[in-house]
Backbone bond lengths (Angstrom), bond angles and torsions (degrees), N, CA, C in turn:
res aa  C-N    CA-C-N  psi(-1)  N-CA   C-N-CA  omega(-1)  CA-C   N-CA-C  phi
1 X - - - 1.466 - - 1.529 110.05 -
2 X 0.973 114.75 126.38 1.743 115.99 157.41 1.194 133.56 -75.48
3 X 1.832 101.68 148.72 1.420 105.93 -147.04 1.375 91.01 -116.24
4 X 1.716 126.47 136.86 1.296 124.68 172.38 1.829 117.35 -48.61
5 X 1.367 138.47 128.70 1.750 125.54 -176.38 2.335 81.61 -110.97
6 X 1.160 69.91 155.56 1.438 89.74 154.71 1.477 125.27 -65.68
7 X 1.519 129.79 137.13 1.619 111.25 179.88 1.308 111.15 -55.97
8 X 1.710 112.94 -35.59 1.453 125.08 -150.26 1.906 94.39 -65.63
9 X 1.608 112.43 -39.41 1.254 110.50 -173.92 1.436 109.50 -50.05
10 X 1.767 115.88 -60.06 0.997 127.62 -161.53 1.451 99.95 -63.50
11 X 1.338 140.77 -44.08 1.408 120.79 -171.44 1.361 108.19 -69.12
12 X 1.578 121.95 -33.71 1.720 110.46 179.39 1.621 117.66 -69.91
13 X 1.473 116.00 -18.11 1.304 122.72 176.37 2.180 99.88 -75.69
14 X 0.524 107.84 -71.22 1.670 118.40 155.67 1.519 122.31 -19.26
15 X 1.293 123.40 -46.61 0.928 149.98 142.84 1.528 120.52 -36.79
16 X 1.348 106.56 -93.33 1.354 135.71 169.79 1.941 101.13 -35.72
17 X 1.390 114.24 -74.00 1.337 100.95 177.65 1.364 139.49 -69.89
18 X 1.612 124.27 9.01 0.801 133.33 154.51 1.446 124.55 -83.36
19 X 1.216 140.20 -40.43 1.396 148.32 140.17 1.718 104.64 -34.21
20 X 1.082 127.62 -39.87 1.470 135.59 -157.03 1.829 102.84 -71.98
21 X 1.764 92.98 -48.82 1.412 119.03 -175.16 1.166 95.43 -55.66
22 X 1.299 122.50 -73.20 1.571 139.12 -159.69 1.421 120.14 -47.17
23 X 1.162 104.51 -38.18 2.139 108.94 162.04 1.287 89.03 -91.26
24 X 1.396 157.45 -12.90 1.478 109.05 -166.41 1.766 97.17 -103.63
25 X 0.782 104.00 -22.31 1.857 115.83 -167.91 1.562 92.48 -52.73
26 X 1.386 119.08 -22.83 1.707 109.01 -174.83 1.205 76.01 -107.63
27 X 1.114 135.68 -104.52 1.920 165.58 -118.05 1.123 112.96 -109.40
28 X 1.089 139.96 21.74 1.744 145.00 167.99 1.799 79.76 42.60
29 X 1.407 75.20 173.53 1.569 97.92 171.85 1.716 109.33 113.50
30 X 1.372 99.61 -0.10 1.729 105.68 -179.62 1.414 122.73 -64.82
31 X 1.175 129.86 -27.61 1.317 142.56 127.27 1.430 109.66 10.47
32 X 1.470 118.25 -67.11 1.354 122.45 -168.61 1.552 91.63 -60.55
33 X 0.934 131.81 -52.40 1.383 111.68 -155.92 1.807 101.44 -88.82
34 X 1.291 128.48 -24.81 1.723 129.42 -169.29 1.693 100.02 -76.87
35 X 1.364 109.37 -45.09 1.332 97.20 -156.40 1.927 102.72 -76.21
36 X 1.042 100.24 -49.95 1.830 88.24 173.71 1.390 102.15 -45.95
37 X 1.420 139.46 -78.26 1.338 143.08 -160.76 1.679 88.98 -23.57
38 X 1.468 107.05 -73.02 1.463 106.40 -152.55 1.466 105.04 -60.88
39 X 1.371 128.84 -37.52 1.344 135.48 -172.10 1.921 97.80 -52.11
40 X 1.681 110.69 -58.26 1.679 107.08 171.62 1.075 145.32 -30.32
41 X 1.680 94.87 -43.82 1.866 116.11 178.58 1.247 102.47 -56.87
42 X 2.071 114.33 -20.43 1.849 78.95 -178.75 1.744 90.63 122.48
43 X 1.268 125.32 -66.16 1.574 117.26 173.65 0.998 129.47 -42.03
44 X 1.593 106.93 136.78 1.635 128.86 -154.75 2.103 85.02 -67.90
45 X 1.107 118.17 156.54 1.325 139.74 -116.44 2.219 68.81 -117.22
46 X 1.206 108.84 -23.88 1.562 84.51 -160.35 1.568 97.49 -99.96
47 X 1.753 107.20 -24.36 1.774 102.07 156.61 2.511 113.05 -48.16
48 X 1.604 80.40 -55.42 1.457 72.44 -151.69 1.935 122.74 -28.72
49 X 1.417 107.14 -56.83 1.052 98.68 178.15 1.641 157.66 -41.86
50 X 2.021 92.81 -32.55 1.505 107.15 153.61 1.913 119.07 -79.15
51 X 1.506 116.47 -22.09 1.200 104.88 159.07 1.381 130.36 -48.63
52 X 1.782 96.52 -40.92 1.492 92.91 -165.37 1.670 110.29 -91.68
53 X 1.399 114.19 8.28 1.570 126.49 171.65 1.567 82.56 -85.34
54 X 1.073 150.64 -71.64 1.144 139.63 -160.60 1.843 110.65 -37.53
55 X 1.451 111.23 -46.60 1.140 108.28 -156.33 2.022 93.25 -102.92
56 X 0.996 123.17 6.28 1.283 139.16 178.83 1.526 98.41 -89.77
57 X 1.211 113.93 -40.32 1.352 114.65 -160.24 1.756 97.93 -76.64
58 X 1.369 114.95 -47.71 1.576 126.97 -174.49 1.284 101.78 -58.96
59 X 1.419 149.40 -30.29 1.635 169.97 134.78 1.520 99.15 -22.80
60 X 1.593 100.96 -81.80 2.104 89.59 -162.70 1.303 109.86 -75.16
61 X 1.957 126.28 -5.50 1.060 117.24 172.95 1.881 129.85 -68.99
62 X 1.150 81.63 -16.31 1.890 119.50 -158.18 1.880 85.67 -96.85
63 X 1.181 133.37 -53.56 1.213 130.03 -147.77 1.591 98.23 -97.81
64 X 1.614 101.30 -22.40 1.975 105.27 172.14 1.231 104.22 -66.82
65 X 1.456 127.96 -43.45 1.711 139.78 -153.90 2.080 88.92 -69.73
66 X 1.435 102.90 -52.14 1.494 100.58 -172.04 1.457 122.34 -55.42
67 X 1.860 106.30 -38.24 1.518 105.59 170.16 1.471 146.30 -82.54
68 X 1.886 75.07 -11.11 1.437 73.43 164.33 1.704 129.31 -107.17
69 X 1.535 100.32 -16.13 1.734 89.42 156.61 1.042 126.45 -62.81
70 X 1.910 116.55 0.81 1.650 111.28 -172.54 1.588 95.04 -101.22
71 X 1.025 127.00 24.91 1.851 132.92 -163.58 1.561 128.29 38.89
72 X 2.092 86.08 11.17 2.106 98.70 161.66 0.925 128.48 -78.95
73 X 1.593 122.95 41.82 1.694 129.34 152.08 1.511 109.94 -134.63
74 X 1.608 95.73 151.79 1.029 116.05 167.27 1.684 130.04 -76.01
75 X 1.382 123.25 74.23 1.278 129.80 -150.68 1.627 114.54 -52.29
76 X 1.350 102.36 -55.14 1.669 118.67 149.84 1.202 115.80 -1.18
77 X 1.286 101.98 -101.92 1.754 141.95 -179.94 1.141 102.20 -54.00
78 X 1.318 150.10 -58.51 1.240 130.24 179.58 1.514 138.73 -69.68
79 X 1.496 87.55 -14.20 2.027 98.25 -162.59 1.999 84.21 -101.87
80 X 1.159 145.40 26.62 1.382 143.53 159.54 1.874 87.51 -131.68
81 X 0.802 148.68 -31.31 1.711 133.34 146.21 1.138 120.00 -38.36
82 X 1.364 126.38 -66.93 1.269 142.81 -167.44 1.498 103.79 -27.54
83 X 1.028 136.95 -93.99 1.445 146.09 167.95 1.378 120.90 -23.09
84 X 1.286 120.24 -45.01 1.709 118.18 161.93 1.729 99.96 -66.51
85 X 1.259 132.16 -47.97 1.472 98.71 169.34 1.148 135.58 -61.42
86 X 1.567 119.46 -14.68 1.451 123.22 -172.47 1.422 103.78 -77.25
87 X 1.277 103.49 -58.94 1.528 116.28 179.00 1.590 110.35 -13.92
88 X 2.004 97.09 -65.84 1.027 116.66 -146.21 1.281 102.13 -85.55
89 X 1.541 138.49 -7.48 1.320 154.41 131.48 1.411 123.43 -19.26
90 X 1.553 92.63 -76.77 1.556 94.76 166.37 1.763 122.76 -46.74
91 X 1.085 102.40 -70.46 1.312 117.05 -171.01 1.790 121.69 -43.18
92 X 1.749 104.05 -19.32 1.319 117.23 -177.71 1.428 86.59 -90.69
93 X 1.536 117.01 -80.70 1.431 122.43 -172.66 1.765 106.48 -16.87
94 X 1.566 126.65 -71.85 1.446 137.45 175.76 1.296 115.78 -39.39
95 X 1.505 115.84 -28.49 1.844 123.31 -171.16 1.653 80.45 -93.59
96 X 1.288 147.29 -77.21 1.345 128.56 -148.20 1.053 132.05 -64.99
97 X 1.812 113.07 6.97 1.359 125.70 156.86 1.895 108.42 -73.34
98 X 1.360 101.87 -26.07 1.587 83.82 -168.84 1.444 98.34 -121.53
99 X 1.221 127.75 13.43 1.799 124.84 166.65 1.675 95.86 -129.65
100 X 1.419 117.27 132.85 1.633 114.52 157.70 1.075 107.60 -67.89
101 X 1.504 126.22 148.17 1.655 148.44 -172.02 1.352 107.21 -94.59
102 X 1.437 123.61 18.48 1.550 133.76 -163.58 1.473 99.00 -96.59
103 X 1.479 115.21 -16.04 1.674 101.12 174.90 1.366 124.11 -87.61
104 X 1.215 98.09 -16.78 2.133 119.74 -176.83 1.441 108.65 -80.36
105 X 1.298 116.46 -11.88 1.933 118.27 -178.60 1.581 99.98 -59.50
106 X 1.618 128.99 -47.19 1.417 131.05 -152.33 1.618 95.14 -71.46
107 X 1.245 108.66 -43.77 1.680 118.91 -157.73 1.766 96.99 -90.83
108 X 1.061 116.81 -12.00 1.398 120.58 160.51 1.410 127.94 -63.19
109 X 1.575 107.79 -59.49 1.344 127.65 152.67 1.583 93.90 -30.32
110 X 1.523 106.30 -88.76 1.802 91.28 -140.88 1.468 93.12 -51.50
111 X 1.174 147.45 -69.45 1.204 136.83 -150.51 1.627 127.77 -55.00
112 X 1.410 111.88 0.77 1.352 127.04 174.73 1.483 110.44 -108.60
113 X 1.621 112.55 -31.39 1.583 114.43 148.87 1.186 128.08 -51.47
114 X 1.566 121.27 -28.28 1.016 124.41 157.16 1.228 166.46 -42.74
115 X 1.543 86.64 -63.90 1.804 131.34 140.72 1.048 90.22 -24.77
116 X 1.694 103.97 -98.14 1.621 110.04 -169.29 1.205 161.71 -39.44
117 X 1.584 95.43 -20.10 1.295 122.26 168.35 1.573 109.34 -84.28
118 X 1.036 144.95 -51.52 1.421 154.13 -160.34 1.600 94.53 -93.35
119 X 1.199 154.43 -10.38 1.390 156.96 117.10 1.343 112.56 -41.43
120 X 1.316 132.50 -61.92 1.324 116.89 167.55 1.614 129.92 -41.32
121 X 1.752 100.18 -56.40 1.931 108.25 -170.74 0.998 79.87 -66.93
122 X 1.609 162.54 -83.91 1.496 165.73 -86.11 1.969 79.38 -105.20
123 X 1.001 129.62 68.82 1.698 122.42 172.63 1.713 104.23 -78.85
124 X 0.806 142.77 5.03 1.066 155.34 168.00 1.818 115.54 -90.00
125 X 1.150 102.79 -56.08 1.494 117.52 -158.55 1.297 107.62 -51.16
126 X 1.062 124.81 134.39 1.711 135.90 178.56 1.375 115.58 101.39
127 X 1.002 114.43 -13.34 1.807 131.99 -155.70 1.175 101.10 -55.50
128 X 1.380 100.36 -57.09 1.787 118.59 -168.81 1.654 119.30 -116.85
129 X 1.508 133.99 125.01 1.398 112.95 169.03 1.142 120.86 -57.82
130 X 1.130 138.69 121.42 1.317 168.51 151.17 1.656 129.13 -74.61
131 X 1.213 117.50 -18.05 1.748 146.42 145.85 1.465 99.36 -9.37
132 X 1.514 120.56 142.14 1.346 131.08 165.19 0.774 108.01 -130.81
133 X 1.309 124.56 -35.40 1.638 131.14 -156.75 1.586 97.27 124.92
134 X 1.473 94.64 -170.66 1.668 100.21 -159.43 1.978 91.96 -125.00
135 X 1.171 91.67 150.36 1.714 99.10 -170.35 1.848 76.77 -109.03
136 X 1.534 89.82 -174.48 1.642 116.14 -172.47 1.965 97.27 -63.61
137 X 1.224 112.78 -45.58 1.344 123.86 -149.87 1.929 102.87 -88.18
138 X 1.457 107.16 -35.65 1.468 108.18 160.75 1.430 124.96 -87.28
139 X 1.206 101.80 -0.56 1.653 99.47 179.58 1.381 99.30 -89.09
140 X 1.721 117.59 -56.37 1.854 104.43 160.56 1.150 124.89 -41.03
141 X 1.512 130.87 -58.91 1.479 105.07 165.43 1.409 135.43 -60.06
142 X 0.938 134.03 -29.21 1.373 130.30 169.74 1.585 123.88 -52.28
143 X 1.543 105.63 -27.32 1.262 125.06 169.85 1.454 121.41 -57.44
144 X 1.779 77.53 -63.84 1.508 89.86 173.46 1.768 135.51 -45.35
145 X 1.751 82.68 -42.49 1.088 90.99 -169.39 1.838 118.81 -84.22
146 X 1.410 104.77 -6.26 1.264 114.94 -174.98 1.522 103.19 -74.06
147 X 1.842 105.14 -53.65 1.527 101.39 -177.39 1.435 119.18 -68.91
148 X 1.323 132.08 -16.20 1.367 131.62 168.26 1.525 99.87 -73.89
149 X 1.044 146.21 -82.95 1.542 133.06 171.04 1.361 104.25 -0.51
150 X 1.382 96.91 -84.43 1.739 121.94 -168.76 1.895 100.96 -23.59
151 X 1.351 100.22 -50.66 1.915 95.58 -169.28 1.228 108.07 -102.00
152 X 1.802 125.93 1.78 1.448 100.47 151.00 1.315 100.40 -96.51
153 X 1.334 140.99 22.51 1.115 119.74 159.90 1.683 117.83 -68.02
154 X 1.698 108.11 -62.85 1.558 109.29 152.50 0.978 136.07 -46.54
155 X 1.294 131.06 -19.10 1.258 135.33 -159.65 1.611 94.43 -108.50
156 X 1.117 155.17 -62.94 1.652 155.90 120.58 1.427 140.17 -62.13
157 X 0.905 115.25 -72.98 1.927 122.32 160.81 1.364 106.15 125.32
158 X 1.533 133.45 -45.12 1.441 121.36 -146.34 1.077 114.37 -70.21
159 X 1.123 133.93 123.01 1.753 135.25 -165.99 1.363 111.63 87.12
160 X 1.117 115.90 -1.45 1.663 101.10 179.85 1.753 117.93 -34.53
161 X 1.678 98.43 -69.83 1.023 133.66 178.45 1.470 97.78 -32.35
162 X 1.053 118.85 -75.16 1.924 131.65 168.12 1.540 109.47 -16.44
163 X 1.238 101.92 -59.62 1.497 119.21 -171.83 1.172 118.36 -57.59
164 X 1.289 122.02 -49.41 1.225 144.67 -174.48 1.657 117.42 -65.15
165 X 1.958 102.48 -48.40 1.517 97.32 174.62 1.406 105.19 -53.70
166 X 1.786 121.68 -53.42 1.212 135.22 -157.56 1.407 103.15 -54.09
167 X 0.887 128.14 -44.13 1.809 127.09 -162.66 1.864 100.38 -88.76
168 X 1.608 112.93 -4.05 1.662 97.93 162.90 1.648 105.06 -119.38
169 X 1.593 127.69 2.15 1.478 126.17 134.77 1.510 110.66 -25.56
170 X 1.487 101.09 -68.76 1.638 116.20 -142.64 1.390 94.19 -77.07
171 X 1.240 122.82 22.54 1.470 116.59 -162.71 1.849 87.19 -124.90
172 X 1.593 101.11 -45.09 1.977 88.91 -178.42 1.320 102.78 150.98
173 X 1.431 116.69 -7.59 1.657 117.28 -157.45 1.485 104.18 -108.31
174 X 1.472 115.70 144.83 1.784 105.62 -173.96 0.894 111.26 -82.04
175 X 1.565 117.95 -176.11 1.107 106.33 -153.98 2.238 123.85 -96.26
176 X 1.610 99.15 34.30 1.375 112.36 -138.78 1.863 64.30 -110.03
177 X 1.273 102.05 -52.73 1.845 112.47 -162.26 1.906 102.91 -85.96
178 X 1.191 103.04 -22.66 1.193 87.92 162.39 1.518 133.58 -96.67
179 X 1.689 102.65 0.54 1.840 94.22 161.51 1.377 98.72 -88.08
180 X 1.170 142.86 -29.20 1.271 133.08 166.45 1.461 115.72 -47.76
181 X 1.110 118.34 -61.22 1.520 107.41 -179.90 1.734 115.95 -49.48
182 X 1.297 103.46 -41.02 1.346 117.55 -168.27 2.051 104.38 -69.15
183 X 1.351 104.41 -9.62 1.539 93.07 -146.15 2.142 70.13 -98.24
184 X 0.829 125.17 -45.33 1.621 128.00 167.30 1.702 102.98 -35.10
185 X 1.185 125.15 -77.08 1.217 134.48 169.36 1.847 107.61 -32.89
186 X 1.161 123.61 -34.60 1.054 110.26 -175.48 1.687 108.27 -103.72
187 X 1.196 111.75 -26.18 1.806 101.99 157.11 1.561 119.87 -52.50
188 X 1.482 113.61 -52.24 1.282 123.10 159.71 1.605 123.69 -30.02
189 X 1.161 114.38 -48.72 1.783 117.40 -169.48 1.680 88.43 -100.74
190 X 1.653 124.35 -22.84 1.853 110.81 -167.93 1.524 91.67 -76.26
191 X 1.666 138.70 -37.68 1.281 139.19 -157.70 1.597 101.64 -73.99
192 X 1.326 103.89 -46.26 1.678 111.64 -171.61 1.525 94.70 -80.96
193 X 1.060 141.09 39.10 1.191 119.91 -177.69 1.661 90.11 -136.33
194 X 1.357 102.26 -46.94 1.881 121.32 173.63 1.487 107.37 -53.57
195 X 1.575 112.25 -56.05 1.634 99.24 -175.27 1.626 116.85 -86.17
196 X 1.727 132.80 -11.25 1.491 125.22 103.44 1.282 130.34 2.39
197 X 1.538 133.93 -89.49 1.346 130.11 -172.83 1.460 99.71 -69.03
198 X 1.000 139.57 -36.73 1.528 131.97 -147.89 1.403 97.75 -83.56
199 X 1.608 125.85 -44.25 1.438 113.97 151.32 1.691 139.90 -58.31
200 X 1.104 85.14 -19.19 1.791 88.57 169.49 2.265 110.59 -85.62
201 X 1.358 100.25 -16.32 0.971 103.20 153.27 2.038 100.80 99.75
202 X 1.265 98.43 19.98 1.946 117.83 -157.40 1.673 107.00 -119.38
203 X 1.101 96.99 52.52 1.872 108.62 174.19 1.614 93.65 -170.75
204 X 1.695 90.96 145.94 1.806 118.30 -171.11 1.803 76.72 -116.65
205 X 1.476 123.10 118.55 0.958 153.30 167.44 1.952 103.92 -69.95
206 X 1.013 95.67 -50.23 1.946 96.74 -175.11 1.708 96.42 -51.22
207 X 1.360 109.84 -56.16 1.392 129.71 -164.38 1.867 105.75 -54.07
208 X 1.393 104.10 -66.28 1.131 115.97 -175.17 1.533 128.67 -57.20
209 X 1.271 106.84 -25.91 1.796 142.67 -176.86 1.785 87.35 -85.40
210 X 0.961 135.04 -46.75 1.828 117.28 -166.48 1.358 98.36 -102.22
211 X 1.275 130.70 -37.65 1.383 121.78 148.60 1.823 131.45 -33.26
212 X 1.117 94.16 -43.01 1.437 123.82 -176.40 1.498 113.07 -60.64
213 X 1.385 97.98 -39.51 1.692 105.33 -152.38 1.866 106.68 -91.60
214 X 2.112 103.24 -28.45 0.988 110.90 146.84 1.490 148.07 -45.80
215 X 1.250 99.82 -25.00 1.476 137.57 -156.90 1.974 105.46 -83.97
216 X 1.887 76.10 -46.25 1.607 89.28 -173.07 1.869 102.48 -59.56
217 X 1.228 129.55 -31.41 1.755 128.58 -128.87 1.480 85.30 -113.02
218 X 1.717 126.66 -24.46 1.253 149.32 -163.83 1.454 90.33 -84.45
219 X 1.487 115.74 -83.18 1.207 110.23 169.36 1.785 152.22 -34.94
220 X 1.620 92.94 -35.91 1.705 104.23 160.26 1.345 104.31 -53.86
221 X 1.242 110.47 -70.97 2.176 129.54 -169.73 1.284 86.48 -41.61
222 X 1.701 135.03 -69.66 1.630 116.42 -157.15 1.534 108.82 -48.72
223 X 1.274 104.31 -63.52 2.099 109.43 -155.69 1.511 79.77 -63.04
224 X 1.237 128.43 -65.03 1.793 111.27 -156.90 1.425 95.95 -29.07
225 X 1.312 133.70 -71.94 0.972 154.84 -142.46 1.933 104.23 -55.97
226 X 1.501 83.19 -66.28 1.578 95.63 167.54 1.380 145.69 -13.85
227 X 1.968 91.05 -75.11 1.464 152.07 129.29 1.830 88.73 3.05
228 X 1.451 88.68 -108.14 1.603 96.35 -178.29 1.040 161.74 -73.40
229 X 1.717 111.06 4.24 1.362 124.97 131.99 1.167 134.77 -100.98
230 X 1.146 116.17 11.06 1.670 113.62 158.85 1.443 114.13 84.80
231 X 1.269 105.53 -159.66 1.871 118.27 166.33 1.299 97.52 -53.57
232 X 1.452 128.27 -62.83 1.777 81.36 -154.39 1.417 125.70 -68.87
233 X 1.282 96.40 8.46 1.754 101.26 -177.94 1.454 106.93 -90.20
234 X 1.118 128.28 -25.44 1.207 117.78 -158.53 1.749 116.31 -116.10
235 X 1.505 89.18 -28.59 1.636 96.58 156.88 1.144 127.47 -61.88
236 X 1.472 131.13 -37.60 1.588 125.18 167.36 1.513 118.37 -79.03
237 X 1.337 112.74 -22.31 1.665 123.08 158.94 1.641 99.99 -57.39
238 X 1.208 128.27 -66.09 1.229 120.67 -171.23 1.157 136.81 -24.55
239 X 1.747 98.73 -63.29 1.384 133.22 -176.66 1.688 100.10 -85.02
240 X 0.842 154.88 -13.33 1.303 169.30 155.92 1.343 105.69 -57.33
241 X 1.038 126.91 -76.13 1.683 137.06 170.12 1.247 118.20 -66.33
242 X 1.087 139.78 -6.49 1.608 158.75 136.70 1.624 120.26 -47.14
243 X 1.505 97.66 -46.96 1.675 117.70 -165.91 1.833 79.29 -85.20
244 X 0.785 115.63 -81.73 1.823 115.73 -179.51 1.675 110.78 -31.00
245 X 1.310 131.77 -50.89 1.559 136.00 -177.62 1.795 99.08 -60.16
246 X 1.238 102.06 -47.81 2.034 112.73 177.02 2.090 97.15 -53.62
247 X 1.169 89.73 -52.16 1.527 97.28 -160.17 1.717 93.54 -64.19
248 X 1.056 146.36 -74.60 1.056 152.52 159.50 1.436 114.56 2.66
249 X 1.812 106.15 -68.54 1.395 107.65 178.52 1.104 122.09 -84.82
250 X 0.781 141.35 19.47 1.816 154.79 159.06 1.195 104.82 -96.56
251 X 1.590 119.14 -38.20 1.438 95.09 179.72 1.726 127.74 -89.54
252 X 1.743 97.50 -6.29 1.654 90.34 165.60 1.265 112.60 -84.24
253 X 1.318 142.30 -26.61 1.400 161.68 164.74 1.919 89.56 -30.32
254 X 1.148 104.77 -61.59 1.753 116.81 -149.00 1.799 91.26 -59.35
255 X 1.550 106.53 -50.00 1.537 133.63 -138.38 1.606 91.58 -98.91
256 X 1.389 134.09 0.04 1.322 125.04 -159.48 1.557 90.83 -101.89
């Protein structure tokens, strides 16, 4: 049954997921701005997160469609990924009903300090594809590393997006084709994560659906954007929204 919202809700959700879209459609990290929004409206704290996979999902689905009519994915490489992130989606999403995700914030941090740091000295890195293909020994990691993403994506989220460009960097691809690859990877773990919560019964559909729809118009504007200026657009977005995901988790760490 549907529940009357306030207009005022619906325009800040509207709001909120359009800004949300707009950093994540390149650089994940939209999170920072969806999950407070939704946490404000008032929803109990264990809905918000599958809501905002709902409306996350309408975002990287919308922002995959843009990169890849622009020929910034790796069709290959991603469509034998795809499924190790889902997998690994589910399987996180299903565990963070029965473990809190409050111990993974510290080890999150460093590994997004990381990112960020080795993205900065590397001023070069991403510039150019550099891609060969995948030998025996990067195709296991990439695997690896897709399905571990994939289930802290469900299983927590912050940096996913982060994670994801970084692990198709380290592979050779700039950084225009590797949020594209990455933004596939993250429809992959946002879908398995949505039909996850929606069986556990932990997403407000009204919420996630007008969030969502923002999400969609947010998401076109980012990749266009992306799309057509290239690295230098997206490399200081990167590291920008990186330095904010660090800042973030240090500061519930500090404040908890």
């Amino acid at each position: 049954m549907l529940e009357s919202i306030d207009p005022q809700i619906i325009v800040f959700l509207l709001i909120a997921g359009f800004i949300a879209a707009f950093i994540d459609s390149v650089v994940g990290g939209g999170g920072l701005v969806s999950l407070p929004a939704l946490l404000f409206t008032g929803l109990p704290p264990s809905v918000v997160l599958g809501t905002n996979k709902i409306a996350g999902t309408m975002c990287s689905m919308t922002s995959t469609i843009s990169f890849l009519r622009s020929g910034k994915i790796d069709c290959r490489l991603v469509a034998w990924l795809f499924p190790l992130s889902f997998i690994g989606s589910v399987l996180g999403a299903y565990t963070v009903r029965n473990i809190p995700p409050e111990f993974l914030k510290p080890l999150v941090v460093i590994l997004l300090v990381v990112v960020a740091v080795y993205t900065m000295v590397k001023k070069d890195w991403g510039a150019e594809s550099r891609y060969a293909g995948l030998t025996a020994k990067t195709k296991l990691l990439i695997g690896l590393a897709t399905f571990t993403i994939g289930f802290y994506d469900g299983f927590f989220g912050p940096g996913a997006g982060s994670f994801f460009i970084f692990s198709f960097l380290l592979l050779g691809f700039d950084f225009v084709v590797a949020a594209g690859n990455a933004k596939v990877m993250n429809f992959a773990s946002n879908i398995a994560a949505v039909i996850t919560f929606l069986y556990l019964d932990s997403v407000n559909l009204q919420y996630g659906l007008i969030m969502g729809t923002a999400m969609i118009a947010g998401a076109i504007a980012g990749s266009r954007l992306a799309i057509k200026s290239g690295t230098a657009y997206v490399r200081p977005l990167f590291i920008g929204v990186t330095s904010l995901l660090i800042g973030k988790q240090l500061w519930d760490l500090v404040m908890k």
